[in-house]
C-alpha positions in Angstrom: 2.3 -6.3 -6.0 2.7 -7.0 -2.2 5.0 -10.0 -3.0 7.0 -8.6 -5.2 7.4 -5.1 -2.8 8.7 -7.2 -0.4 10.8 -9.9 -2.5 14.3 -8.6 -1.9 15.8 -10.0 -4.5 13.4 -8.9 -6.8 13.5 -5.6 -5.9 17.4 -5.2 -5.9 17.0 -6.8 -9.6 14.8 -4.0 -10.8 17.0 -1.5 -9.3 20.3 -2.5 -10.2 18.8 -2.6 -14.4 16.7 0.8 -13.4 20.0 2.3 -12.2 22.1 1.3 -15.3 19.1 2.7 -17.8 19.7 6.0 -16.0 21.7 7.1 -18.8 19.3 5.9 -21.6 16.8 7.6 -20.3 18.4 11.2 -19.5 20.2 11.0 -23.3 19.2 14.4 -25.2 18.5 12.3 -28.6 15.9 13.9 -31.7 12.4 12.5 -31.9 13.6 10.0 -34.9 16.5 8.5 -32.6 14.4 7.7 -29.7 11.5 6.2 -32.1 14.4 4.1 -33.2 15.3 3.3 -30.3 12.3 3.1 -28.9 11.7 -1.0 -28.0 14.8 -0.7 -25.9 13.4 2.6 -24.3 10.0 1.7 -23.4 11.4 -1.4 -21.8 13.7 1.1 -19.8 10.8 3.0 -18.8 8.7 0.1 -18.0 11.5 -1.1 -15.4 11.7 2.4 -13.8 8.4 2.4 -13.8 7.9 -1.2 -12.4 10.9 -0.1 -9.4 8.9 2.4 -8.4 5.4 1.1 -8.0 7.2 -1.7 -5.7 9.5 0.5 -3.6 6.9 3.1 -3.0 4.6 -0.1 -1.6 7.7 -1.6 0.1 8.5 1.7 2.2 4.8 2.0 3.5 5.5 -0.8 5.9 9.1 0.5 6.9 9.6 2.7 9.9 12.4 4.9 9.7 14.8 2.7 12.1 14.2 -0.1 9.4 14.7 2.5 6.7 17.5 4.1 8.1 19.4 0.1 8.7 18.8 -1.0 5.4 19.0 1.7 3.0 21.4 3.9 4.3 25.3 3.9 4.7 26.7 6.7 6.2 30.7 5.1 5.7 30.4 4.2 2.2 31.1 6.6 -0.7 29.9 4.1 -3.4 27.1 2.0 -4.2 27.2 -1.1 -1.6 26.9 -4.3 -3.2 23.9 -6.0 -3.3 22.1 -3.1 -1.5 19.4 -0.1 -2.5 21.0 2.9 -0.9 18.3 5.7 -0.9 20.5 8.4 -1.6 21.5 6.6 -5.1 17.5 6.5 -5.4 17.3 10.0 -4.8 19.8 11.2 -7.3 18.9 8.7 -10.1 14.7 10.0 -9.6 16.2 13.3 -9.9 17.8 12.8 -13.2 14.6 10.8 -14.5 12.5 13.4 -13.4 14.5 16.5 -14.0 14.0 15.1 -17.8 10.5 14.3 -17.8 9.2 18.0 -15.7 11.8 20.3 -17.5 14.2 18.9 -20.2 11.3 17.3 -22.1 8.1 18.0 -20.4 5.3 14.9 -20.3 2.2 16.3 -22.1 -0.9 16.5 -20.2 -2.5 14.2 -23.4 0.3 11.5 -22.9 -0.9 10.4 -19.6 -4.5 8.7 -21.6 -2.7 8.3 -24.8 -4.3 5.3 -26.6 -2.6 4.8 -29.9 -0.5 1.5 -30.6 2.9 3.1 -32.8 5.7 3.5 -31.2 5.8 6.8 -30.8 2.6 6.8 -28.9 3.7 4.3 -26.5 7.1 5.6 -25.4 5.1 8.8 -24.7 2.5 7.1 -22.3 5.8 4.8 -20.8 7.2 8.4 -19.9 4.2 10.0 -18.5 3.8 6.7 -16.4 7.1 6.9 -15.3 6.6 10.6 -14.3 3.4 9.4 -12.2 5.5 6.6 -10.3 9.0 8.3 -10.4 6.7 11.3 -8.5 5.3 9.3 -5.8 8.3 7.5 -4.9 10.4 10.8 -4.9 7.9 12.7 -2.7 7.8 9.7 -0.2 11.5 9.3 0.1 11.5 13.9 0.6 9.0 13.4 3.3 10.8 10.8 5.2 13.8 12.9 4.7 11.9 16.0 6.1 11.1 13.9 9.2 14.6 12.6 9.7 16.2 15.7 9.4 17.4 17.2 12.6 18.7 13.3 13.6 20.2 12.2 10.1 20.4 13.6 6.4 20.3 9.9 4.3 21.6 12.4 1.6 22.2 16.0 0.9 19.9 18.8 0.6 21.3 19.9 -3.1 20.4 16.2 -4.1 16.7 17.4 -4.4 17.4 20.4 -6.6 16.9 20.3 -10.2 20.2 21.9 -12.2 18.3 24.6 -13.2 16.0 25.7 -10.4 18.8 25.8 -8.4 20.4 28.7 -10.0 18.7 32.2 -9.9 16.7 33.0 -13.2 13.4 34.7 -13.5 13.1 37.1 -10.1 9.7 37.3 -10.7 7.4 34.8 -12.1 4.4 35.7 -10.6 0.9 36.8 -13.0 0.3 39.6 -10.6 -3.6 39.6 -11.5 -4.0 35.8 -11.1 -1.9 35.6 -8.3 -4.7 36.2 -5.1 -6.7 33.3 -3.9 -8.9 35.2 -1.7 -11.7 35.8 -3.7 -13.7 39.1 -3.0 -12.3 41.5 -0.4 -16.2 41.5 1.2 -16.8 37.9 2.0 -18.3 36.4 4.7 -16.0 37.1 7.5 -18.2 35.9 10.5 -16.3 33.9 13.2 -16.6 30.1 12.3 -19.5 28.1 14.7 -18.9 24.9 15.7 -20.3 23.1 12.3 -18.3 25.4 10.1 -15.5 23.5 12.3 -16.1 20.4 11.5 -16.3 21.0 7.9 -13.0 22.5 7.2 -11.4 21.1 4.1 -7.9 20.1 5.6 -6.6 19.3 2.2 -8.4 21.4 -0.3 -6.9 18.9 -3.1 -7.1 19.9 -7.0 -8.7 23.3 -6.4 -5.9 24.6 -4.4 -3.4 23.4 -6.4 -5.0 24.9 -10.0 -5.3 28.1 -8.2 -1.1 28.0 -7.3 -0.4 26.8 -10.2 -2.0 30.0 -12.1 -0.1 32.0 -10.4 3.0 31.5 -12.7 3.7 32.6 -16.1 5.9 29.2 -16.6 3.6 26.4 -17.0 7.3 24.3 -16.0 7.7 26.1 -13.4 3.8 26.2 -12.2 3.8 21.7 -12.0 7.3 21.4 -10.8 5.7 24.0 -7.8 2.7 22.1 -7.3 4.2 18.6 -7.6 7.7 18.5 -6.5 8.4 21.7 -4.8 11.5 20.4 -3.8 13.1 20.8 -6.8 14.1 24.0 -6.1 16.0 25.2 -3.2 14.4 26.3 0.5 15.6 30.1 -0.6 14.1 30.6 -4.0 10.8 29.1 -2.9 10.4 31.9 -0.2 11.6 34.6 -2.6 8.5 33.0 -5.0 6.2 33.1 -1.5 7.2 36.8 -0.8 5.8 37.3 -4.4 3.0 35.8 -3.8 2.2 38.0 -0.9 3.4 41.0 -2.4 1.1 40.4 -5.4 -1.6 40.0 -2.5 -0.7 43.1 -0.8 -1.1 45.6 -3.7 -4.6 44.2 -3.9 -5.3 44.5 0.0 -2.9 47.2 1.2 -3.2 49.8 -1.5 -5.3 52.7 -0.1 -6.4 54.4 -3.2 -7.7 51.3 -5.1 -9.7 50.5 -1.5 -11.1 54.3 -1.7 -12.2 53.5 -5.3 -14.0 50.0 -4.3 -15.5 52.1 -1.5 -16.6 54.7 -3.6 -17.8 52.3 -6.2 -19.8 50.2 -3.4 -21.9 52.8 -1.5 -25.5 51.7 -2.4 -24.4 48.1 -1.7 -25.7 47.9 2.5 -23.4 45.8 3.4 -20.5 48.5 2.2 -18.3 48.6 5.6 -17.4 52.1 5.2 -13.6 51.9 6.5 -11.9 53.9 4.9 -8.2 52.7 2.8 -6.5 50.0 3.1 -5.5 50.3 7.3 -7.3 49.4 10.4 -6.4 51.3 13.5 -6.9 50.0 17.0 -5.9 51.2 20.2 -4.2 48.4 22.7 -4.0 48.7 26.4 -0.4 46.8 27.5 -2.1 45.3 30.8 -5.0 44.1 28.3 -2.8 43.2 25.2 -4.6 39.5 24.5 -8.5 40.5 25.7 -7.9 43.9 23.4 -6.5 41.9 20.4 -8.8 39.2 20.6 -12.1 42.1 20.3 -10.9 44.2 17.8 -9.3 42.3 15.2 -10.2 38.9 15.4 -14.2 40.1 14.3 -12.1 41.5 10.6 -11.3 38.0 9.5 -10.2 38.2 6.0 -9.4 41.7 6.2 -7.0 41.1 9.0 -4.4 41.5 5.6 -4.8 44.7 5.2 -2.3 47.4 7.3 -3.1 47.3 11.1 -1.6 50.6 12.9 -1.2 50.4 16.5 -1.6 52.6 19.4 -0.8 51.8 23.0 -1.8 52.5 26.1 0.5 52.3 29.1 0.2 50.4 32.5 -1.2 54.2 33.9 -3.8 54.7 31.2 -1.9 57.1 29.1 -1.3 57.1 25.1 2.6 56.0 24.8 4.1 58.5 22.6 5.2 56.1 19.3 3.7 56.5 15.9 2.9 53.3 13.8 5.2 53.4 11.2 5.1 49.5 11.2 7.5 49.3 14.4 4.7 49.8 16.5 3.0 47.0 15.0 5.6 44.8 14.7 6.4 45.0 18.4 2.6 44.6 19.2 2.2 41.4 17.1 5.7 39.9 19.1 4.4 40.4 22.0 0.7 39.3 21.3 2.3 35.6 19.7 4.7 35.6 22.9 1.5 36.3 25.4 -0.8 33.6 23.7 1.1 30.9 22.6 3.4 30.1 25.3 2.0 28.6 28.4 2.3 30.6 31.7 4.3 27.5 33.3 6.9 28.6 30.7 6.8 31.8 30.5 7.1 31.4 35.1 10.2 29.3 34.2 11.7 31.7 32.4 11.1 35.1 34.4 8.5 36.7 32.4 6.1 38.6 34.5 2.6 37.1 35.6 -0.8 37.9 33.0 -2.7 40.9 34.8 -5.7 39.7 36.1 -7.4 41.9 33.9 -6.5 39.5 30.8 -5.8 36.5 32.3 -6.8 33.5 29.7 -6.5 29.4 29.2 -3.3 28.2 27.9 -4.3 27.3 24.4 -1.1 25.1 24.0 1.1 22.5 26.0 5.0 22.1 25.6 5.6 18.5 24.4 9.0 16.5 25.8 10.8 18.0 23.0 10.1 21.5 23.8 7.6 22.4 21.4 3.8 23.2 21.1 1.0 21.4 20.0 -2.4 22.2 20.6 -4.0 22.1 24.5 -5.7 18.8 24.9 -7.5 19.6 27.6 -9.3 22.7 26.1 -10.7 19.4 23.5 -15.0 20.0 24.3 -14.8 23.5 24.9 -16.0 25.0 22.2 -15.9 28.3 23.0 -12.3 28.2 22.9 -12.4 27.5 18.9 -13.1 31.0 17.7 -10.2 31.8 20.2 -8.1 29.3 18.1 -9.4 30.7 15.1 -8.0 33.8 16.2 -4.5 32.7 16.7 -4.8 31.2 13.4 -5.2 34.5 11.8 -2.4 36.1 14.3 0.5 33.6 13.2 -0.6 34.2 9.4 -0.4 37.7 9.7 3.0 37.3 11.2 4.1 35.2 8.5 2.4 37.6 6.0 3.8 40.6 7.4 7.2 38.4 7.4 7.7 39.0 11.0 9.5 36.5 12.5 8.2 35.1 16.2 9.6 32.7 18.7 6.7 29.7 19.5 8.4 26.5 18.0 5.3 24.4 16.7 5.8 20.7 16.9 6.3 19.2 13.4 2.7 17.1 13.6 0.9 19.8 14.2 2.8 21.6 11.6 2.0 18.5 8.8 -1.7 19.1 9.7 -1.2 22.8 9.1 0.2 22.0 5.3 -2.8 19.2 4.9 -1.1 16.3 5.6 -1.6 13.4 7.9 1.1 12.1 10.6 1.8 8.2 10.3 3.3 6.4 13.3 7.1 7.8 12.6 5.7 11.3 13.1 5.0 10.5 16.3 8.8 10.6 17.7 8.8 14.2 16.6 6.6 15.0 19.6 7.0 12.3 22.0 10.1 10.2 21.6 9.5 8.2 24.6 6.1 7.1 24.1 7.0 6.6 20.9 9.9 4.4 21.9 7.4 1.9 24.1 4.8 1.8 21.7 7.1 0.7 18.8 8.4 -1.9 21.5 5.2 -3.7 21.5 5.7 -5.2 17.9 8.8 -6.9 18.9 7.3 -8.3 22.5 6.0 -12.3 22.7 2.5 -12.8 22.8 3.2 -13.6 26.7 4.2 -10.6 27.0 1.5 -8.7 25.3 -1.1 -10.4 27.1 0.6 -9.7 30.3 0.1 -6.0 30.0 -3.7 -6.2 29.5 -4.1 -3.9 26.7 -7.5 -3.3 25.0 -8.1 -1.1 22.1 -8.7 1.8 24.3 -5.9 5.0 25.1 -6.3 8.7 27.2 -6.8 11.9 25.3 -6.7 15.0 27.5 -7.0 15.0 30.9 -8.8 11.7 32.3 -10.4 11.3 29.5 -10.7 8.1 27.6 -11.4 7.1 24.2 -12.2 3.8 22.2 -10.0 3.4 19.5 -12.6 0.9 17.6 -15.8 0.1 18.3 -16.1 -2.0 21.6 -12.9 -1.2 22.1 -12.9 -1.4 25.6 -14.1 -5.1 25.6 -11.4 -6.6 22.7 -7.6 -6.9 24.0 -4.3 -6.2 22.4 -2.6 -9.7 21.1 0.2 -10.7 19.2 -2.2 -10.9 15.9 -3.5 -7.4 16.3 -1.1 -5.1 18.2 0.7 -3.7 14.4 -3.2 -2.6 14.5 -3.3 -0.9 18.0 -0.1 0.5 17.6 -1.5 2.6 14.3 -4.6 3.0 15.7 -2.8 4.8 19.0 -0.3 7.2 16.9 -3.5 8.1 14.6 -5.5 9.0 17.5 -2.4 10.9 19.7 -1.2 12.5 15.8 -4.5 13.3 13.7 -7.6 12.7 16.2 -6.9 14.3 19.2 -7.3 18.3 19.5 -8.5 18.1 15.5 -11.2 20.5 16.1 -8.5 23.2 17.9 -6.5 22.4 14.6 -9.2 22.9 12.3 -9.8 26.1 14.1 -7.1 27.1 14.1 -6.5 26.2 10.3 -9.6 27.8 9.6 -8.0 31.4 10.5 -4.7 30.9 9.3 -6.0 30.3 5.7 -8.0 33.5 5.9 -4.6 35.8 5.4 -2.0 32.6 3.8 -4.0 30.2 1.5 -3.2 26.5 1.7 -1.2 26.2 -1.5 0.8 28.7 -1.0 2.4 26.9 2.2 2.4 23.6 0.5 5.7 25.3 -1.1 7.4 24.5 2.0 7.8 21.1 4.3 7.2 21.1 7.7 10.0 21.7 8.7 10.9 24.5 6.4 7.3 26.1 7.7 8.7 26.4 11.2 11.6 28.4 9.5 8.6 30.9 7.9 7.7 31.1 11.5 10.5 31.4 13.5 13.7 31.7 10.9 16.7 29.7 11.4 17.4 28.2 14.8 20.9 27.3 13.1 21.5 30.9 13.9 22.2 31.7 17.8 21.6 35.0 18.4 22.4 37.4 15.2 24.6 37.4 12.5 26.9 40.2 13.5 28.8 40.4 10.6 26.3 40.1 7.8 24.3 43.3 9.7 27.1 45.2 9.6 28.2 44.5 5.8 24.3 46.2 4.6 24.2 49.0 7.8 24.2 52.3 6.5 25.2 55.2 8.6 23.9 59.3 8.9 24.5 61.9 11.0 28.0 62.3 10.3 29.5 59.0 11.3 31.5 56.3 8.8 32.5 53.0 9.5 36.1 53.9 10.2 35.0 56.0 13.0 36.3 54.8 16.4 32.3 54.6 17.8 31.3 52.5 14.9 33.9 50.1 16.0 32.9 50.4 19.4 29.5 49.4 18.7 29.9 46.5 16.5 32.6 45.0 19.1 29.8 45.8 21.8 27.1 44.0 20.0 29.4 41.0 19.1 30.3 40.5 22.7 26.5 40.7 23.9 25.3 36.8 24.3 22.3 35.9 22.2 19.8 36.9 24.2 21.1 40.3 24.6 21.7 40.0 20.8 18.2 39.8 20.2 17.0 42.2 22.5 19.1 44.3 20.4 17.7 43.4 16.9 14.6 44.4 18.7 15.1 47.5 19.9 16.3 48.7 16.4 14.3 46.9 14.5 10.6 45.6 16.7 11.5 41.9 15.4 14.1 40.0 18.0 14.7 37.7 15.2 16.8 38.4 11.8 15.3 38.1 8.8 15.1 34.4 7.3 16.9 35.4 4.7 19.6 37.1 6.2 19.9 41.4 6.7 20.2 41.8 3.2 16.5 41.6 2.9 15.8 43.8 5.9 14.0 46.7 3.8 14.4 49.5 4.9 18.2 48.9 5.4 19.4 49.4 8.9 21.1 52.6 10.1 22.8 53.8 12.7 22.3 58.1 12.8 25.0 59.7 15.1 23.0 62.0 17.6 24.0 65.2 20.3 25.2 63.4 23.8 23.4 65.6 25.8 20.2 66.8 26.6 18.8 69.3 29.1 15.6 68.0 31.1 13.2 69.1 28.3 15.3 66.7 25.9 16.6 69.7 24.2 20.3 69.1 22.9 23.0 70.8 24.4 26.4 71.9 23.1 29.2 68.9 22.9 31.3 71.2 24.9 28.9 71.8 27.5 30.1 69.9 31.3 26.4 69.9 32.2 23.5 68.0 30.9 22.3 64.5 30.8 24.1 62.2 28.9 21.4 60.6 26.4 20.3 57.1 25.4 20.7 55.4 22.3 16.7 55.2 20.9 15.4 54.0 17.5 13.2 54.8 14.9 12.0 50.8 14.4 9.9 51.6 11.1 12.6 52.6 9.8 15.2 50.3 11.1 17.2 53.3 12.6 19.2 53.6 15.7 20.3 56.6 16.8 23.3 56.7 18.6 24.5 59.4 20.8 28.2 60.5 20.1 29.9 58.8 22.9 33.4 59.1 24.3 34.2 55.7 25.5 33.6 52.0 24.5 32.7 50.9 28.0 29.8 54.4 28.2 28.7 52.9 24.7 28.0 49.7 26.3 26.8 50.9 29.6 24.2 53.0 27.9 23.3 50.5 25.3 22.9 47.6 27.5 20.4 50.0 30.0 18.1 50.8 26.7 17.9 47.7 25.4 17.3 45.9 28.6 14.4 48.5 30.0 11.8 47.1 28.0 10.2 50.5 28.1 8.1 50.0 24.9 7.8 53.9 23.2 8.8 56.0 25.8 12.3 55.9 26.3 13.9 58.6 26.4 
């Protein structure tokens, strides 16, 4: 197999007859035609087949600069003589399996078929071509995934089957299959340091039965599982929103809790809360000490409706009622206060932790900007239930579909979906080092042995590991250094900080089970997290199209105008501040306004007020003149009736920038 993987001409062969039996094997013909037919088709399959057992080997030992060089032309339109372009790959795999997944689905039965007739043979060709064409496909996606933001070797619609990528069935989710959970009253207890070391990263077959019974389409249920690619980035979050929607009527619905309590109350370990919301009070100068005691101990039930009450700077209730804004804005802030170090947060003007809740930075920015896990926190295992913790916070952001800021490097992000970073990964958090590593397999062995090298690298601060056994005594040479220089990306990617992962992981399935994320590549994960960074600020224009409007006004009124010209001219950050003051989230929903539910409004309100906040008449000289405030669990801002653009602004600006949490007024 090796020889011929890397036989050039041998693989060009097999391509160039794969590629012209594209046709032949895509043909809508009856059941008698294809027996007929079928010497020439089983040899057409066997070839496909053949193509991709030997590219799939072949790539293993490409790295994406080689990749890039030799099978991809960004000039030419065409096929390039004498050359595999991976984009022609892509489309003809898609045709192949687009057939063999939806057109004509492979039987479960064809894969061990044993018979000798024809028929039976050109069924087991098929469901081995499926197998292969599989593999080879989801190689060439992840490689894509990873080269993404830096080149696209084809276009994103190549991926999509024809009909997945229209919109069909809106909802085809079993709602009483679709939870993963299990009972509402397991074990919950924060994870020890064993329970650590034995989480599953990839939970394999289980997982992916248990997403797979969540459709009604059995189609639909293995393309999901197997090639989720196949349908576009948008319809697989509209299909995760189900999922979690499903979840929520199991977790969030107060009278069925009341009825399991009800049901439950000679069972001693009943916890007695009562529906399906937990309530906890938050001081602002304690926000990550608070969070961390009273809802990291509910695990599981973390799902369920959290309502919010703070407490100000001066020990006093702040005046807003959780409607979900509260909460929204709590959860923001909690992500912003935890996951970004303090260096960062210094850099960018954000005030100092009180001293009250100072804690460890439990991530590092990487050269590119992102996070990844704190190495130097690796040994401290007291900070794992901490991680654990966070875990659950990001999930509930994500199932709450709150979008936050912290932009995860895209290795730590592979380990969150169960998958493990290869070498290439590595450029994704440190291009540089990845740069001089990579550089070693092109140096003479002078040169090598120059450096001194042994089989040993840093992890964390001073700290040094042995990459094999003895490490420290056996030094990097021409014959081994391909060796060292996996052996040093799998310790930087996968090794080091695994038990902070695993922690972490260990939370974060607790409120979003694995399969369900294994909808999305890494990539596409950050853009659960975070939404689009495509988008600078908001989109002005598609908020305006859905904003209703109360009180009186229209949008032909002159203040509408003013305000829509007012936000458009704010930069992004202002833009955002905005969003958040209306809304509690500073980012717009991932799939644009139109799914904002409730749908924003803007409610025209009196301009003045007397010192009790009482309105006063419009023609009244006296007065304060109000500020624009907001209702954010209901997306509402109400908007006093202003008499100039530049007062709009003025007033708008001074609300929005105040950061005065509940009790502006």
């Amino acid at each position: 197999l090796a020889k011929l993987a890397f036989h050039n001409p041998s693989l060009f062969g097999l391509w160039e007859c794969s590629s012209q039996n594209v046709p032949l094997l895509t043909r809508s013909q009856s059941s008698k035609a294809k027996i007929a037919n079928s010497p020439q088709l089983v040899a057409a399959y066997e070839v496909f087949s053949s193509f991709c057992d030997l590219f799939s080997h072949h790539l293993l030992a490409v790295d994406d600069d080689e990749f890039l060089d030799r099978y991809f032309s960004p000039t030419d339109g065409g096929n390039t003589p004498g050359k595999i372009l991976a984009s022609d790959v892509v489309l003809s795999l898609k045709k192949i399996l687009n057939d063999l997944y939806w057109v004509n689905p492979v039987l479960a039965a064809d894969i061990s078929e044993t018979n000798t007739d024809a028929e039976s043979i050109l069924r087991f060709q098929r469901a081995r071509l499926l197998i292969s064409g599989t593999k080879l496909w989801n190689s060439l996606h992840e490689r894509w995934c990873r080269l993404y933001r830096n080149v696209q070797f084809c276009d994103e619609n190549s991926w999509w089957f024809p009909f997945l990528a229209g919109q069909h069935d809106s909802n085809p989710i079993i709602h009483s299959q679709v939870t993963t959970f299990g009972d509402q009253n397991d074990d919950d207890e924060v994870m020890d340091e064993s329970s650590v070391e034995s989480v599953d990263v990839d939970e394999g077959d289980a997982g992916g039965d248990a997403l797979a019974s969540s459709f009604r389409d059995p189609k639909m249920a293995r393309v999901l599982t197997a090639i989720p690619q196949a349908m576009p980035f948008s319809r697989r979050v509209n299909l995760f929103q189900s999922l979690i929607d499903s979840d929520k009527l199991l977790m969030q619905d107060e009278e069925a809790t009341f009825r399991h309590m009800m049901m439950n109350l000679d069972n001693p370990e009943q916890d007695g809360e009562m529906g399906g919301r937990v309530r906890v009070t938050i001081h602002r100068d304690a926000l990550y000490s608070d969070s961390m005691n009273t809802l990291n101990p509910l695990g599981k039930k973390l799902r369920k409706k959290v309502q919010v009450t703070f407490v100000n700077q001066h020990g006093a209730t702040e005046a807003g009622i959780d409607g979900g804004g509260v909460f929204k804005e709590f959860l923001d802030d909690l992500i912003k206060d935890a996951f970004i170090p303090q260096a960062t947060k210094n850099e960018s003007g954000e005030e100092e932790q009180s001293s009250d809740d100072n804690h460890p930075d439990f991530f590092s920015v990487t050269p590119l900007q992102t996070l990844q896990v704190n190495l130097d926190s690796d040994g401290d295992y007291s900070a794992l239930s901490h991680y654990e913790f966070l875990g659950r916070v990001l999930g509930k952001a994500i199932y709450e579909s709150i979008l936050v800021d912290p932009q995860l490097a895209l290795p730590f992000l592979n380990k969150l979906l169960g998958k493990q970073n290869s070498l290439d990964d590595l450029k994704n958090m440190d291009p540089e080092f990845y740069k001089h590593i990579k550089s070693l397999r092109y140096m003479s062995a002078q040169d090598i042995n120059s450096l001194g090298l042994t089989f040993e690298t840093t992890a964390g601060k001073n700290k040094t590991v042995e990459l094999i056994p003895g490490g420290s005594n056996i030094l990097v040479t021409k014959e081994n250094v391909i060796q060292y220089i996996h052996l040093v990306s799998h310790q930087r990617m996968n090794i080091a900080g695994s038990r902070q992962t695993h922690a972490f992981l260990h939370g974060f399935r607790d409120i979003i089970p694995a399969p369900w994320v294994r909808l999305f590549s890494a990539y596409e994960f950050q853009k659960l997290i975070s939404g689009d960074d495509a988008v600078q600020g908001i989109d002005v224009q598609g908020m305006m199209n859905v904003t209703r409007y109360s009180g009186g006004l229209h949008p032909s009124q002159p203040i509408v105008q003013w305000l829509w010209e007012v936000v458009n001219e704010m930069n992004s950050e202002q833009q955002r501040k905005f969003l958040k003051f209306m809304t509690s989230c500073s980012r717009q929903p991932l799939l644009g306004f139109k799914s904002l539910a409730p749908a924003p409004c803007v409610q025209q309100t009196r301009l003045r007020e007397d010192n009790r906040g009482v309105d006063i008449a419009e023609e009244s000289p006296i007065g304060n003149i109000r500020l624009p405030t907001s209702s954010t669990c209901m997306n509402l801002l109400k908007l006093p009736k202003y008499t100039s653009k530049e007062m709009l602004r003025d007033k708008l600006l001074y609300a929005i920038e105040a950061a005065a949490g509940f009790e502006l007024s």
